[in-house]
N, C-alpha and C positions, 0 to 999 in steps of 0.2 A: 588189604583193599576190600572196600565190602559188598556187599549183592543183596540185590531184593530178593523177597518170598516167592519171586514169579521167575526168577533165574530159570531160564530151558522150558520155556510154557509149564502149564500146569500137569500134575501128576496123574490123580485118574480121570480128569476130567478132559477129554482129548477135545481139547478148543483148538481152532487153528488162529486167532488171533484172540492176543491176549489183553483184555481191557482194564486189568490193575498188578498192580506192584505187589499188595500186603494182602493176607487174609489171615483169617483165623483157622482156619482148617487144615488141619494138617494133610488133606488129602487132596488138599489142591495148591498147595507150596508149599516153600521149604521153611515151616514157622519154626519146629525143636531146632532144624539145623540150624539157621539163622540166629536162634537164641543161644544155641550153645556154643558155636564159632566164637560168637562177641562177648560174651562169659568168659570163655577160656580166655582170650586174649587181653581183655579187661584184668581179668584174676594175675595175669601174668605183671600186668603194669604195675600194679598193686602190690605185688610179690618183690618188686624187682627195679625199686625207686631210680637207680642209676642211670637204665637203660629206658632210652626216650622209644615212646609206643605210639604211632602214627595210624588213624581209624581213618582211611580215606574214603571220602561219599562224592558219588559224582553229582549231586544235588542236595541242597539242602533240605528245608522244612519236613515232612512227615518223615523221611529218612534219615533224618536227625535227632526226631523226638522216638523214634525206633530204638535206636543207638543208645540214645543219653537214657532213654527210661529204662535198659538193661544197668547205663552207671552208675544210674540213683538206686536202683536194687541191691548193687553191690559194696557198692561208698557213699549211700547217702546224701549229703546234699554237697560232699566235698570233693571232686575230681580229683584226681594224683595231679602233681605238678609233671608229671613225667607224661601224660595220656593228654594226646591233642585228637580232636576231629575234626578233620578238616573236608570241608566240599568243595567240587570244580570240579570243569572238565581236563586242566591240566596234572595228570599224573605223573608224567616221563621226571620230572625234578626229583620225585619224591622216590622213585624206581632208583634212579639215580643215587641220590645220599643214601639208600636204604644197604644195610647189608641181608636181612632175611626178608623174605619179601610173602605174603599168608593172601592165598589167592584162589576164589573158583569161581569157573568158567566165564571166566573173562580174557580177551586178549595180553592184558595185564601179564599174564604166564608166560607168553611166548617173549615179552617185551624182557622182561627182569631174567627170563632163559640167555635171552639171545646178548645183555648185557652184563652174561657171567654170576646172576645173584642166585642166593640161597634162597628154594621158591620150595613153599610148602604149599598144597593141597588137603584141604580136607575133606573125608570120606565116611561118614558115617550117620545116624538119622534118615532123615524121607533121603538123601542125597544119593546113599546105600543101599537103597529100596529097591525091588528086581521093579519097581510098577513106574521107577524113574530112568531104568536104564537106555530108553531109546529117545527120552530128551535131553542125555546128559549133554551136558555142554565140551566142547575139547575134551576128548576122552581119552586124549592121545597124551595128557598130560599127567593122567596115571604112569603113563611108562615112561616118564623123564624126569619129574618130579620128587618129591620128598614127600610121602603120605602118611595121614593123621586118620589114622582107623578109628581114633577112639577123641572123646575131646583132652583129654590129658594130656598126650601124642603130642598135641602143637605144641605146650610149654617144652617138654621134654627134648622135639626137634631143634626147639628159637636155643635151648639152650645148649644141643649138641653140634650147631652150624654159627652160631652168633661169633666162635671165634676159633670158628677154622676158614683157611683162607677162601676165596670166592674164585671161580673161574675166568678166565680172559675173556674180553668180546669176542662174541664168534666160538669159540673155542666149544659150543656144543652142537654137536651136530644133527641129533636128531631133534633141537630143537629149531636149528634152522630147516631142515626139511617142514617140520611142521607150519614153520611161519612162510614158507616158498605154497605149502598149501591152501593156506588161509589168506596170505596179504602180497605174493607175487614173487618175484623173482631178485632173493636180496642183494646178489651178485651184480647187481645193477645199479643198488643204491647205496653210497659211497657212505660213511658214519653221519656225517652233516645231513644226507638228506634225510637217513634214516633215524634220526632225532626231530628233524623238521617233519616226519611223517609222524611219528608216532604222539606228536603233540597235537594234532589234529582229530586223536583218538577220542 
């Protein structure tokens, strides 16, 4: 799942509202992170024709020509038939069919926790910066997660989790604590609704 430059407000520049997505500074978002996240996971597609590689964007245009112009760096004018990018606001499908699931600071984490998937984090670039630590986003998701120190890390994870089993619904618990903290009280909302909730994300 992927994130703009401007994920957790800007970095030293302590704005309280944030008026763009992308920048080129690395001192005011997350641009190596950003680039090196979608590298690694690109590289991996490219690596690894079998396995189908899902670039989810919650909007299209400038965040697509983001995306695609890391593909054409790396493959030219020719995409893998295995690497889709796909945009919308509806995720939960895709959380669903997925078995490893590559996510920061987005609700996304708590969503593919709480339905048992293999959910990598990654940590490192401006992300790992001591000057980003007080707007990281879900920080809580270090200590439940699967973390990618380094960008090599994600191939290495997708390929130590892709085929070990996943967890039951429900069946983590600190992940549910964390979504009781962020989105309510889950004990209350039966599977059904909590699909019909999470499609509204």
């Amino acid at each position: 799942f992927s994130f703009t430059h401007s994920i957790g407000r800007a970095i030293s520049n302590d704005l309280k509202d944030m008026s763009y997505n992308w920048t080129n500074n690395s001192n005011e978002g997350l641009v190596n992170f950003f680039f090196n996240v979608h590298k690694e996971v690109i590289e991996y597609a490219v690596r690894n024709p079998d396995v189908t590689v899902n670039i989810k964007l919650k909007y299209e245009f400038e965040w697509f020509d983001k995306v695609n112009e890391i593909v054409k760096k790396i493959c030219g004018n020719k995409t893998p038939e295995n690497l889709n990018i796909i945009f919308g606001s509806d995720g939960t499908s895709f959380i669903d069919k997925s078995k490893v699931i590559i996510a920061f600071g987005s609700t996304v984490i708590i969503e593919a926790g709480l339905l048992g998937k293999h959910t990598i984090v990654p940590f490192f670039d401006e992300a790992a910066d001591y000057k980003f630590k007080k707007y990281f986003p879900l920080p809580e998701s270090l200590e439940v997660c699967e973390i990618a120190r380094h960008p090599k890390e994600i191939s290495d994870l997708i390929d130590s989790l892709l085929y070990s089993p996943i967890q039951g619904y429900r069946r983590n618990k600190k992940m549910k604590l964390i979504y009781e903290k962020y989105l309510g009280d889950l004990n209350s909302n039966p599977d059904d609704k909590l699909f019909n909730y999470l499609k509204t994300l």
